[in-house]
N, CA, C and O atoms as a GROMACS GRO file, in nm:
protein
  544
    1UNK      N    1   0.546  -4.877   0.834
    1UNK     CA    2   0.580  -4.824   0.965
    1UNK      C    3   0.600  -4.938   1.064
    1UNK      O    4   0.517  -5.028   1.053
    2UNK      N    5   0.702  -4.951   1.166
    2UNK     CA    6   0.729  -5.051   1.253
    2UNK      C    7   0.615  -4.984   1.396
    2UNK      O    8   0.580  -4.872   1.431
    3UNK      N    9   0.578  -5.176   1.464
    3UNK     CA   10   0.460  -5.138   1.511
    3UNK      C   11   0.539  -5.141   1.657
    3UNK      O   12   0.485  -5.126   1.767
    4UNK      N   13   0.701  -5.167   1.627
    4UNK     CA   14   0.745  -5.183   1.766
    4UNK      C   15   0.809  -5.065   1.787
    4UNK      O   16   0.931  -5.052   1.773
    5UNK      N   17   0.742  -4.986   1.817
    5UNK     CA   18   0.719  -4.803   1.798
    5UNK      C   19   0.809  -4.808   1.960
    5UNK      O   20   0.752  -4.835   2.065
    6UNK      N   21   0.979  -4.773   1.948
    6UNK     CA   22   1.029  -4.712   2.061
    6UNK      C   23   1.072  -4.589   1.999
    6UNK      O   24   1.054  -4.476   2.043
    7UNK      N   25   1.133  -4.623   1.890
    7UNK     CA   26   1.202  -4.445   1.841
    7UNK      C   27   1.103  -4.460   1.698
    7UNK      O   28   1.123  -4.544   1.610
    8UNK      N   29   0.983  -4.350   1.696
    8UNK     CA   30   0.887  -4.333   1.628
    8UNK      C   31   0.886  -4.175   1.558
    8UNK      O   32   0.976  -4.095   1.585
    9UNK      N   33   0.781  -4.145   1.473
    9UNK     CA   34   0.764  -3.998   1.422
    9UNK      C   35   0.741  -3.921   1.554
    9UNK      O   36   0.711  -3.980   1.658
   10UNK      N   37   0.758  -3.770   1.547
   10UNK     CA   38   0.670  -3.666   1.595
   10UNK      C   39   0.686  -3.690   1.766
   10UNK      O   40   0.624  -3.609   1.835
   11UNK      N   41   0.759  -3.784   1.831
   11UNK     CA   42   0.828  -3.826   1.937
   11UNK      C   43   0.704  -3.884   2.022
   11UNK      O   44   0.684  -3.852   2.140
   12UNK      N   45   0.618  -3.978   1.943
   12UNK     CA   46   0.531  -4.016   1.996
   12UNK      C   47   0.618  -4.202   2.024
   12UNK      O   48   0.710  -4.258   1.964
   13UNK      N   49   0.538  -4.240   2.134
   13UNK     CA   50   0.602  -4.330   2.198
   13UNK      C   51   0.570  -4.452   2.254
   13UNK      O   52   0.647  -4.542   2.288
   14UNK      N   53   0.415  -4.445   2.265
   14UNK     CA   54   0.382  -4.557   2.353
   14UNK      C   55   0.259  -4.587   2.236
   14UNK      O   56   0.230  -4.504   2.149
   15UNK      N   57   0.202  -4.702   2.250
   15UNK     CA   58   0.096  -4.797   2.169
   15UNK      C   59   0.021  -4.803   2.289
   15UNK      O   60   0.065  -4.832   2.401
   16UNK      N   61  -0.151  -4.760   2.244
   16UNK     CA   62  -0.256  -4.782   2.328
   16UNK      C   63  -0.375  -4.848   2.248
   16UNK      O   64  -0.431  -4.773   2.168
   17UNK      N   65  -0.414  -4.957   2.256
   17UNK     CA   66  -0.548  -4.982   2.210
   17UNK      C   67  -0.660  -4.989   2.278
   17UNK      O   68  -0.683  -5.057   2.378
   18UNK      N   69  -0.743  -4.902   2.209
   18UNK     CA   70  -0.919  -4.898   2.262
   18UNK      C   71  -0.970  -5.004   2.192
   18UNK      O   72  -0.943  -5.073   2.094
   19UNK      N   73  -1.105  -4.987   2.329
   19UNK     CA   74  -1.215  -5.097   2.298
   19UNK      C   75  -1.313  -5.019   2.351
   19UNK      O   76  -1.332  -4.960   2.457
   20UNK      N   77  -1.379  -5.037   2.234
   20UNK     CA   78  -1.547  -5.009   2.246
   20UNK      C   79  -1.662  -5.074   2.280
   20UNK      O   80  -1.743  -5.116   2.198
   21UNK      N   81  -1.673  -5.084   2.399
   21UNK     CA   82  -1.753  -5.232   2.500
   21UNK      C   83  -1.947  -5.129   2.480
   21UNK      O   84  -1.989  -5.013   2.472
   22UNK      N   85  -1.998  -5.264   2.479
   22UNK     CA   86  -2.177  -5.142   2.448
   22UNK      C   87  -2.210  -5.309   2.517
   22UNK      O   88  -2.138  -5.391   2.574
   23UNK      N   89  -2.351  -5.307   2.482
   23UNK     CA   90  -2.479  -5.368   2.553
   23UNK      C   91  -2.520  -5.464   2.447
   23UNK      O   92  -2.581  -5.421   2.348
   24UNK      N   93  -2.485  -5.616   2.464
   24UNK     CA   94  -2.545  -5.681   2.338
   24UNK      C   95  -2.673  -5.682   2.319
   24UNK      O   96  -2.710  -5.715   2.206
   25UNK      N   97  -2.780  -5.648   2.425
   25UNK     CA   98  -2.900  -5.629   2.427
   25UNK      C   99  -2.987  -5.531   2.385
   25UNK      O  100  -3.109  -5.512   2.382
   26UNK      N  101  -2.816  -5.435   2.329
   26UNK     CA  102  -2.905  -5.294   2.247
   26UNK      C  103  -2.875  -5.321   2.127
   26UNK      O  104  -2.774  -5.390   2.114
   27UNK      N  105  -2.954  -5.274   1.991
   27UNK     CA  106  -2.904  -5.222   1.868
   27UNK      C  107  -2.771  -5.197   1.857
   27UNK      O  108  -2.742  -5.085   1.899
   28UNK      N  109  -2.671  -5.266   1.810
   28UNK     CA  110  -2.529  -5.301   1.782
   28UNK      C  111  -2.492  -5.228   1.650
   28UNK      O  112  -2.379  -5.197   1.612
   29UNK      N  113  -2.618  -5.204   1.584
   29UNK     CA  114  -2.590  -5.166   1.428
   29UNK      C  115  -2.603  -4.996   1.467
   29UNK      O  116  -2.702  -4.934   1.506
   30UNK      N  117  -2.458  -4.946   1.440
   30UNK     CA  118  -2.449  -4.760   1.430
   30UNK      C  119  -2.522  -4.702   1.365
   30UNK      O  120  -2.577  -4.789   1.297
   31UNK      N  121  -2.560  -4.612   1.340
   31UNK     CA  122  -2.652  -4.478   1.311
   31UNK      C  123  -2.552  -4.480   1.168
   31UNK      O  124  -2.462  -4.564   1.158
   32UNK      N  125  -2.576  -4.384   1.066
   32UNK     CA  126  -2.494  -4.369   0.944
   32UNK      C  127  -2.433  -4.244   0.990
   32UNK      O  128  -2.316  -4.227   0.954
   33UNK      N  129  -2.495  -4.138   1.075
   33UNK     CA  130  -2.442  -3.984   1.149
   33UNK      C  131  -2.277  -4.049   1.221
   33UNK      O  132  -2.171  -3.996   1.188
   34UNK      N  133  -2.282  -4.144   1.302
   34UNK     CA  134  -2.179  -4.199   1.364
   34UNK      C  135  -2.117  -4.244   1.262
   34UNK      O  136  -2.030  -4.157   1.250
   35UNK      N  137  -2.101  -4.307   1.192
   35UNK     CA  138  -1.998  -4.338   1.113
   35UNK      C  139  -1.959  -4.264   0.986
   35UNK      O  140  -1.867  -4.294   0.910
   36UNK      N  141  -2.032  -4.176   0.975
   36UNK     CA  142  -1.971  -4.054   0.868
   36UNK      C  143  -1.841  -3.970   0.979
   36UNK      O  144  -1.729  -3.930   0.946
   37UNK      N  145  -1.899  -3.964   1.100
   37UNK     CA  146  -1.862  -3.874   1.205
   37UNK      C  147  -1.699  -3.957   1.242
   37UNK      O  148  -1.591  -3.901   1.257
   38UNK      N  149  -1.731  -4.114   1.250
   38UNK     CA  150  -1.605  -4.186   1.260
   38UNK      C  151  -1.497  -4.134   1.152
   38UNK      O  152  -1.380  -4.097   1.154
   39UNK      N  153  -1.573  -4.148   1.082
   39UNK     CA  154  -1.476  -4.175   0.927
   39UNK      C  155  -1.403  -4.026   0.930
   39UNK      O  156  -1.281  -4.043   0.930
   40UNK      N  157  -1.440  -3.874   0.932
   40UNK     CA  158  -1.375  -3.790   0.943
   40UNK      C  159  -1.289  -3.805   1.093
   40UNK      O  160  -1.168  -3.822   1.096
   41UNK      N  161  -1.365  -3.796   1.201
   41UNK     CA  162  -1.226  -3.870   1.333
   41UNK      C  163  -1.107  -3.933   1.275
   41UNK      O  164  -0.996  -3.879   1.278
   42UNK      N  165  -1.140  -4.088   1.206
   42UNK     CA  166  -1.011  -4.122   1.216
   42UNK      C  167  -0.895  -4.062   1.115
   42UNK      O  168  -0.773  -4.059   1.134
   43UNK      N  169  -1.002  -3.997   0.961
   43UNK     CA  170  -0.898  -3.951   0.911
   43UNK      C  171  -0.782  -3.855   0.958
   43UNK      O  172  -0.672  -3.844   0.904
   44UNK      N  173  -0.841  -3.763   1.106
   44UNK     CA  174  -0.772  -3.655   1.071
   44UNK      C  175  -0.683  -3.704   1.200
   44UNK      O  176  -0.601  -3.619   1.233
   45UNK      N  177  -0.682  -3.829   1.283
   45UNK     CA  178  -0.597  -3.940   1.341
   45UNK      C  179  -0.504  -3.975   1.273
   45UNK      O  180  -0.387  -3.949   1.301
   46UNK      N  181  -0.547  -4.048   1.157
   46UNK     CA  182  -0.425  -4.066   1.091
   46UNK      C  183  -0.353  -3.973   0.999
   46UNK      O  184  -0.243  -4.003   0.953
   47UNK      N  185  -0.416  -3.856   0.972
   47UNK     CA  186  -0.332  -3.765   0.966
   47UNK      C  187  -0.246  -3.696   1.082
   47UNK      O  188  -0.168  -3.615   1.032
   48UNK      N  189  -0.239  -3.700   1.182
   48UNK     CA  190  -0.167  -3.657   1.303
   48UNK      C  191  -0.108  -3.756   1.324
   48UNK      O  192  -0.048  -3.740   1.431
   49UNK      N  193  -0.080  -3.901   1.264
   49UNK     CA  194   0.016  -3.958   1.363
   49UNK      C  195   0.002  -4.055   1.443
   49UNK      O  196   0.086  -4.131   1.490
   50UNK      N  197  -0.125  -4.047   1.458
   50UNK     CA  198  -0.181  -4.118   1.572
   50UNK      C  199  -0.250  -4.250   1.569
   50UNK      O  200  -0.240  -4.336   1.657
   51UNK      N  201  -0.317  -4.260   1.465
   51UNK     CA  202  -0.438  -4.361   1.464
   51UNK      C  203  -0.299  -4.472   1.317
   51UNK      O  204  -0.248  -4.436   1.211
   52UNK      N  205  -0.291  -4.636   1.417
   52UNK     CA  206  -0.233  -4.658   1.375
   52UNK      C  207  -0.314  -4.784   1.260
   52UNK      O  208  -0.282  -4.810   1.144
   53UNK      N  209  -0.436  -4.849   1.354
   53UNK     CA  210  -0.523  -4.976   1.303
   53UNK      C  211  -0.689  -4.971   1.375
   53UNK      O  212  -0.696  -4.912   1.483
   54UNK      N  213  -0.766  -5.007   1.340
   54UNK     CA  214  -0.861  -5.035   1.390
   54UNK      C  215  -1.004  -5.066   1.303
   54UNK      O  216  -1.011  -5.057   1.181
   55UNK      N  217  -1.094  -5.097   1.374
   55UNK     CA  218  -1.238  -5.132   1.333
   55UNK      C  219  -1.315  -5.184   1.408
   55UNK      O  220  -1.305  -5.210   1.528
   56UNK      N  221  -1.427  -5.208   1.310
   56UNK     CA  222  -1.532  -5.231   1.419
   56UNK      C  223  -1.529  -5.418   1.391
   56UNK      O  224  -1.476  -5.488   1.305
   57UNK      N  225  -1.631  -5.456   1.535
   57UNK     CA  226  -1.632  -5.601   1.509
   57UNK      C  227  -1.780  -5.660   1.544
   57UNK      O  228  -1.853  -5.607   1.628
   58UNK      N  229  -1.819  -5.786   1.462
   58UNK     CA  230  -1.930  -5.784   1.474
   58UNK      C  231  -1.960  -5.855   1.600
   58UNK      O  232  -1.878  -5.900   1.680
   59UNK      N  233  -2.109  -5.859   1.608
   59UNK     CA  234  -2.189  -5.885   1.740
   59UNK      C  235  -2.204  -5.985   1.845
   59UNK      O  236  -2.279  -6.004   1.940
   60UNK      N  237  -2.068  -6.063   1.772
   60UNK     CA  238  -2.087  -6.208   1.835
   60UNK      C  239  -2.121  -6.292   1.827
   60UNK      O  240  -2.117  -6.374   1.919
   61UNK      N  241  -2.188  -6.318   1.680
   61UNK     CA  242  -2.265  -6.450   1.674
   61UNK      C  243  -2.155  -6.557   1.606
   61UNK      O  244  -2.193  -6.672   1.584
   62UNK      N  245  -2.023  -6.517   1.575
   62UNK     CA  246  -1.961  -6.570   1.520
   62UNK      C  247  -1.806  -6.591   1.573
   62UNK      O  248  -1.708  -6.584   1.499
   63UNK      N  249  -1.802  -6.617   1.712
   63UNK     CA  250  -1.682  -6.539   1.805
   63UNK      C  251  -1.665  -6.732   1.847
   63UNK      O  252  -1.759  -6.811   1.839
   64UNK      N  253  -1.546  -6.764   1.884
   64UNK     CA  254  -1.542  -6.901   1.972
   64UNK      C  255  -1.423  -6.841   2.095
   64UNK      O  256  -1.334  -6.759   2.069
   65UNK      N  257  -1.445  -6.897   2.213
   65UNK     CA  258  -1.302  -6.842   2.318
   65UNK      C  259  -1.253  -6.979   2.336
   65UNK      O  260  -1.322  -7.080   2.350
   66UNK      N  261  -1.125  -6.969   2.336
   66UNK     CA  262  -1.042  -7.099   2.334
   66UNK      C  263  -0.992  -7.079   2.541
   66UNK      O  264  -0.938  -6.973   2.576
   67UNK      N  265  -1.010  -7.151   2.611
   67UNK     CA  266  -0.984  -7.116   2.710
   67UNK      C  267  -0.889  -7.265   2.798
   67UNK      O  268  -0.903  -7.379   2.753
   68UNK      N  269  -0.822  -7.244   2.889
   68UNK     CA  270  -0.728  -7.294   2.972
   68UNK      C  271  -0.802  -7.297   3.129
   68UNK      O  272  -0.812  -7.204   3.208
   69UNK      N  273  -0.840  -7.409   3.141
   69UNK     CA  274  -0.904  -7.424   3.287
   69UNK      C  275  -0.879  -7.490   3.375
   69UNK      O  276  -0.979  -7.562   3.366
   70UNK      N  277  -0.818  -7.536   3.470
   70UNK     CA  278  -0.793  -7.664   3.573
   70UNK      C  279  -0.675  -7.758   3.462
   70UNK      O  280  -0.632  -7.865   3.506
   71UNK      N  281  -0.650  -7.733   3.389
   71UNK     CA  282  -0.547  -7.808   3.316
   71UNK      C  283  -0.607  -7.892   3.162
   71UNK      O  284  -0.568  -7.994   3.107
   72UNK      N  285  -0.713  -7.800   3.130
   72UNK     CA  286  -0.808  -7.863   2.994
   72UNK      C  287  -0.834  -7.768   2.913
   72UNK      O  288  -0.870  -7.660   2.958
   73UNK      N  289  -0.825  -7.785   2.806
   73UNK     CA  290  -0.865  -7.659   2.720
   73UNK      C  291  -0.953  -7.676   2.651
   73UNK      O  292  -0.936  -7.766   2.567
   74UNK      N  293  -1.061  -7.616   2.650
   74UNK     CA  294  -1.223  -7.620   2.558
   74UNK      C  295  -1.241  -7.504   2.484
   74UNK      O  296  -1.170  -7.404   2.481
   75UNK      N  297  -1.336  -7.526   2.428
   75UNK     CA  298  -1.369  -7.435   2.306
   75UNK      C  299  -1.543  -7.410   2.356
   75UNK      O  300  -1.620  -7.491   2.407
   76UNK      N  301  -1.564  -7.263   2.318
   76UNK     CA  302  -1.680  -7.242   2.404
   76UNK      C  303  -1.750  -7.128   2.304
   76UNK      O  304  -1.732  -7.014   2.346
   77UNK      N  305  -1.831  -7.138   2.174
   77UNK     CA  306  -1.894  -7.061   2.067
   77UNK      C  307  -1.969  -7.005   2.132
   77UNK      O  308  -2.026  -7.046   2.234
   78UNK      N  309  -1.981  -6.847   2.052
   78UNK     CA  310  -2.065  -6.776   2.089
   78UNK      C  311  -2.218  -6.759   2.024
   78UNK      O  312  -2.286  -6.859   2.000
   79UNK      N  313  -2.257  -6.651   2.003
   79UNK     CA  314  -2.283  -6.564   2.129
   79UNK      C  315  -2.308  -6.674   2.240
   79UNK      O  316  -2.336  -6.793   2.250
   80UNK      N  317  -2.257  -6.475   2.375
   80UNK     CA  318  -2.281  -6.543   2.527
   80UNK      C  319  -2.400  -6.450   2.564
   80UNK      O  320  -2.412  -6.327   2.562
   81UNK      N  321  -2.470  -6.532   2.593
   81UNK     CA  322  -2.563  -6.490   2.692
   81UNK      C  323  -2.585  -6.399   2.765
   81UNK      O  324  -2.668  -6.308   2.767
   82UNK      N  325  -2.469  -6.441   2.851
   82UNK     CA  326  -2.409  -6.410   2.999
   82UNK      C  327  -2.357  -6.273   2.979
   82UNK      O  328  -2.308  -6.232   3.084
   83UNK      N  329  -2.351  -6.197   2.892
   83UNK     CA  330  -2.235  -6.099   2.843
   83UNK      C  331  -2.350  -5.980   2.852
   83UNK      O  332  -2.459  -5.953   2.802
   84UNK      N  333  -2.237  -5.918   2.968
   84UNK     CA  334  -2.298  -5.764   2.997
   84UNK      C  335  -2.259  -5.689   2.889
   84UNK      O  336  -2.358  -5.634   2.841
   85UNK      N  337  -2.152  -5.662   2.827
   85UNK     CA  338  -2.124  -5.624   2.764
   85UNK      C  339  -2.010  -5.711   2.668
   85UNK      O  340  -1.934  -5.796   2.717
   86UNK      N  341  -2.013  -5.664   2.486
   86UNK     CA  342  -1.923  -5.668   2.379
   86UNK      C  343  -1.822  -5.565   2.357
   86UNK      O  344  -1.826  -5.445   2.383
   87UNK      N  345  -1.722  -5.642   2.301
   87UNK     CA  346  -1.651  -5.521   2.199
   87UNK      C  347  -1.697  -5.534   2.054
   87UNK      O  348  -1.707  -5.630   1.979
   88UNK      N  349  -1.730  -5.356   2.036
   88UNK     CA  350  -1.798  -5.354   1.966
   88UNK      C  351  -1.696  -5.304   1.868
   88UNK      O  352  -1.757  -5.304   1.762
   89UNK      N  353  -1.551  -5.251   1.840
   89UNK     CA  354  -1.481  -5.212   1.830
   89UNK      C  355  -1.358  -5.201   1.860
   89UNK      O  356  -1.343  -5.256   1.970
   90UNK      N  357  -1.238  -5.150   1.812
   90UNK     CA  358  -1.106  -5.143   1.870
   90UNK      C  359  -1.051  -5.066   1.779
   90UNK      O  360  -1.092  -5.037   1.667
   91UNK      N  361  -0.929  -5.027   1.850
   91UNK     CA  362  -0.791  -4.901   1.763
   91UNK      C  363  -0.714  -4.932   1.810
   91UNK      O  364  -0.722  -5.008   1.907
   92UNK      N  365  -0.564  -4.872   1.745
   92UNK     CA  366  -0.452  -4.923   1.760
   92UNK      C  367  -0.385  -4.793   1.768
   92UNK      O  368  -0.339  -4.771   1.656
   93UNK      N  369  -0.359  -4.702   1.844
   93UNK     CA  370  -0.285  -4.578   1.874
   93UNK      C  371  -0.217  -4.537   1.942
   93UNK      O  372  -0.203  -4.580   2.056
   94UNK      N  373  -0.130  -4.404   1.872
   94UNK     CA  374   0.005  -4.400   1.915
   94UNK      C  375   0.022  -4.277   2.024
   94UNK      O  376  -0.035  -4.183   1.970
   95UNK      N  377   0.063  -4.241   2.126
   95UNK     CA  378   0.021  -4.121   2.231
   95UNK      C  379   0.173  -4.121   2.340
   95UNK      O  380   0.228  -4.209   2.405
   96UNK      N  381   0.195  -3.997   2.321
   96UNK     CA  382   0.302  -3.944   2.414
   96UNK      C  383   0.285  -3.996   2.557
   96UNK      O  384   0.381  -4.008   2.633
   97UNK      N  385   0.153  -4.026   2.590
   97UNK     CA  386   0.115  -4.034   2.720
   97UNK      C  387  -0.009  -4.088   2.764
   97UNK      O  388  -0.115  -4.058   2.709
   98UNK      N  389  -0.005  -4.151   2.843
   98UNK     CA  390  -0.172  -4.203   2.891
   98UNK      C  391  -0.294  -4.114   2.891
   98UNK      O  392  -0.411  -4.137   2.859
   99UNK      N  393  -0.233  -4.009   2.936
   99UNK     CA  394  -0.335  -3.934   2.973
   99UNK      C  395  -0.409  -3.886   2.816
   99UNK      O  396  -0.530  -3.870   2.800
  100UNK      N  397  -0.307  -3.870   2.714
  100UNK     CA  398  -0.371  -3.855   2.571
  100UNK      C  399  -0.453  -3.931   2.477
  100UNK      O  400  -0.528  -3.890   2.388
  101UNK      N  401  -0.414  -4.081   2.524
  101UNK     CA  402  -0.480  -4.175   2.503
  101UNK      C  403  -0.631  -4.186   2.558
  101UNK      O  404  -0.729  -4.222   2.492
  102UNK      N  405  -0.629  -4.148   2.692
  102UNK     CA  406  -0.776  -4.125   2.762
  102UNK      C  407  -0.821  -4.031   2.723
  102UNK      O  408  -0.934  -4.040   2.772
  103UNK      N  409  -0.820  -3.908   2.649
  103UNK     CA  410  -0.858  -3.790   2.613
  103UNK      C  411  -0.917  -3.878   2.447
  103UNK      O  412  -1.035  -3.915   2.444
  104UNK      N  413  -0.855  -3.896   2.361
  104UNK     CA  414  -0.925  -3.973   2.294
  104UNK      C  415  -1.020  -4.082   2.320
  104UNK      O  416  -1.093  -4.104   2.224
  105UNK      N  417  -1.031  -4.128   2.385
  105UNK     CA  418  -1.152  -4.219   2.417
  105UNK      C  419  -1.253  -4.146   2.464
  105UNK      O  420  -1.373  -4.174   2.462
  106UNK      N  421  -1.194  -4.041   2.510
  106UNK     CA  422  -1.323  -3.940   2.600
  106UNK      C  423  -1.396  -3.865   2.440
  106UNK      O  424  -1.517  -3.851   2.425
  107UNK      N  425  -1.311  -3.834   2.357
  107UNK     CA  426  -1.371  -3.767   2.242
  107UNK      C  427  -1.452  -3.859   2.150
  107UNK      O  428  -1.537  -3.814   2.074
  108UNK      N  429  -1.420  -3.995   2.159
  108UNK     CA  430  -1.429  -4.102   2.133
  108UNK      C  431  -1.599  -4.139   2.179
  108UNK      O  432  -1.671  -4.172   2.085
  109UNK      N  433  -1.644  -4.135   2.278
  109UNK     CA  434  -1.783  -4.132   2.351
  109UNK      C  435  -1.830  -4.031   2.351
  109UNK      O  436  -1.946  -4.016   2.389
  110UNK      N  437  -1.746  -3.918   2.304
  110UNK     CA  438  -1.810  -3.791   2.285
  110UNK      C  439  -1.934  -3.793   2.195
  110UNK      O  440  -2.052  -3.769   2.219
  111UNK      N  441  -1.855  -3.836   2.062
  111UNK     CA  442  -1.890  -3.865   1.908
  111UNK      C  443  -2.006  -3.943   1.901
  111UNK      O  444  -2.110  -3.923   1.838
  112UNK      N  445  -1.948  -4.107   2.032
  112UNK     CA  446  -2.137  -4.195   2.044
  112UNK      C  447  -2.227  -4.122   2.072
  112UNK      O  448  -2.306  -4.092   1.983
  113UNK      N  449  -2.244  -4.074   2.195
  113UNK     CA  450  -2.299  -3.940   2.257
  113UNK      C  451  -2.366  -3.825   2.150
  113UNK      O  452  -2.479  -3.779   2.171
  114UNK      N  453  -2.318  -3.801   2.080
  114UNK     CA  454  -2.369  -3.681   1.969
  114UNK      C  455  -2.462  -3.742   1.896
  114UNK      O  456  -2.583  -3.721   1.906
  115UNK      N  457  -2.390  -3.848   1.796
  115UNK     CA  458  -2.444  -3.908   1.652
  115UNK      C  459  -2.532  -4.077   1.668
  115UNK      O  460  -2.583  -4.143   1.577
  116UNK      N  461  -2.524  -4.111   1.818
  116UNK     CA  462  -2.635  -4.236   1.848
  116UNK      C  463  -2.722  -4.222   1.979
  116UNK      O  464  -2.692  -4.288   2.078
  117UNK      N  465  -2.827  -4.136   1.979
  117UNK     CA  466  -2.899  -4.119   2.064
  117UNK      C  467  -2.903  -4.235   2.133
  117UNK      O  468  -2.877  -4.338   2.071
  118UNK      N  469  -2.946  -4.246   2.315
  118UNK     CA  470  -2.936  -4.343   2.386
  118UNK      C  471  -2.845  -4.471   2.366
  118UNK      O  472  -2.897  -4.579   2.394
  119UNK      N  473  -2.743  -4.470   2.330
  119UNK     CA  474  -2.632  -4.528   2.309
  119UNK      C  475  -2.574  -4.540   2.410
  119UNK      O  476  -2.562  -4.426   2.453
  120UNK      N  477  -2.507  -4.643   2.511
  120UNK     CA  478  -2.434  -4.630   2.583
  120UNK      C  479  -2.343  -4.740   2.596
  120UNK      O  480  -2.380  -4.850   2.553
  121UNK      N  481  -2.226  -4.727   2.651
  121UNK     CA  482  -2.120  -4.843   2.661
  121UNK      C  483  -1.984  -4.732   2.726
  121UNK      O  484  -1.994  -4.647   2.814
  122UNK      N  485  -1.877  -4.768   2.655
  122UNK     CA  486  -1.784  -4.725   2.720
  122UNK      C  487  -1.642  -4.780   2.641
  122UNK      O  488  -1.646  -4.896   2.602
  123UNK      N  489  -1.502  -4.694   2.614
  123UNK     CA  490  -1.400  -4.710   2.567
  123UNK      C  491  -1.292  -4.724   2.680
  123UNK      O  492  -1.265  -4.644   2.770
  124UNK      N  493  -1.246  -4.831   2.657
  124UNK     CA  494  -1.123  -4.896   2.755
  124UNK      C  495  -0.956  -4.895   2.692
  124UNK      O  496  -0.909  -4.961   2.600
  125UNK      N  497  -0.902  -4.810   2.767
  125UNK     CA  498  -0.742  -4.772   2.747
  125UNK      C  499  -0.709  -4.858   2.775
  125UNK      O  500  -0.757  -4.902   2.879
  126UNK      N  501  -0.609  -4.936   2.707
  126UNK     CA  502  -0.458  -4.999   2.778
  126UNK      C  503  -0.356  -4.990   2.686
  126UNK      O  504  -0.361  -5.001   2.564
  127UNK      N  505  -0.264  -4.969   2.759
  127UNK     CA  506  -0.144  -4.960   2.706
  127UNK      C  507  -0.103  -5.099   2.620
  127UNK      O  508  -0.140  -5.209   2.661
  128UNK      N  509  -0.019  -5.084   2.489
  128UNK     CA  510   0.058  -5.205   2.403
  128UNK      C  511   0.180  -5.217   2.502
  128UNK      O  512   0.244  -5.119   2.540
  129UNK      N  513   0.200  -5.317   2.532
  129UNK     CA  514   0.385  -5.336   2.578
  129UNK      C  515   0.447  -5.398   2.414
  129UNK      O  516   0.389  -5.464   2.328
  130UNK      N  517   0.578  -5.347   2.416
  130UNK     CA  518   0.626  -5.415   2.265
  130UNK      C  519   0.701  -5.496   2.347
  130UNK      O  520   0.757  -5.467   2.453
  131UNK      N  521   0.694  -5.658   2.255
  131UNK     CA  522   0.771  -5.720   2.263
  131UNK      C  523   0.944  -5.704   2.256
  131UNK      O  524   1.002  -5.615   2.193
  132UNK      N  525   0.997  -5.787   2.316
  132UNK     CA  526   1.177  -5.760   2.306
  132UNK      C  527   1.213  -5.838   2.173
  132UNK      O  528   1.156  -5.944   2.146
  133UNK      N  529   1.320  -5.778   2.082
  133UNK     CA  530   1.392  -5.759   2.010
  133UNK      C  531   1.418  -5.902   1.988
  133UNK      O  532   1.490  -5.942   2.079
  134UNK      N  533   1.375  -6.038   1.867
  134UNK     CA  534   1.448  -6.162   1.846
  134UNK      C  535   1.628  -6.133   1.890
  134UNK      O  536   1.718  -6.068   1.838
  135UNK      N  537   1.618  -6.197   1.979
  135UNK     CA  538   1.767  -6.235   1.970
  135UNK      C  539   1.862  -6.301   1.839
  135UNK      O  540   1.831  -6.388   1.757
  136UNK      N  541   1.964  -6.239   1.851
  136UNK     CA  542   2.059  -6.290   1.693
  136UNK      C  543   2.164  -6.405   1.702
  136UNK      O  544   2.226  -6.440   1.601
   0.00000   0.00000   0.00000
């Protein structure tokens, strides 16, 4: 399937990826209820169409950010400290509309909510822009 989804199946149209941001200071490791609970979610995602990539990612102890500062670029290993919050997760999905995309994330925290008692964090929408077409 092409990921530069303008003329796609089922007249779906736009690329949104979530992120699953939580508390590095809580238990990072899911419940087995949540991820049985994932695992039927995404199947019946990617049976609709929708769910194009995703997974989970680990906790950070193994992360480096390559960054651009005042005109220098350093390398800065993790874990951070400093970090209110991780991504604990991400997806790669396909949605007629924003607003459908946010409706999944909402079902999305639904699911934390059910299957990981005192769990908290939060799923962040943004839209994919596709790149333009190599020129010939």
């Amino acid at each position: 399937m092409s990921t530069t989804s303008r003329e796609t199946r089922e007249g779906h149209d736009m690329r949104y990826m979530g992120f699953v941001q939580m508390d590095p200071t809580k238990d990072v490791d899911p419940p087995e209820a949540l991820m049985k609970a994932m695992e039927e979610h995404i199947a019946k995602a990617v049976a609709a169409g929708v769910f194009l990539d995703g997974g989970g990612l680990d906790g950070g102890q193994e992360c480096t950010e390559v960054r651009l500062a005042g005109g220098k670029v350093t390398t800065t290993d993790g874990p951070y400290a400093e970090a209110k919050e991780i991504v604990g997760g991400y997806s790669v999905l396909e949605f007629r509309d924003h607003a459908e995309a946010v409706e999944e994330a909402r079902r999305l925290v639904e699911l934390h909510q059910q299957h990981w008692p005192g769990w908290e964090g939060s799923v962040v929408v943004r839209r994919i822009w596709d790149a333009p077409p190599p020129q010939a």
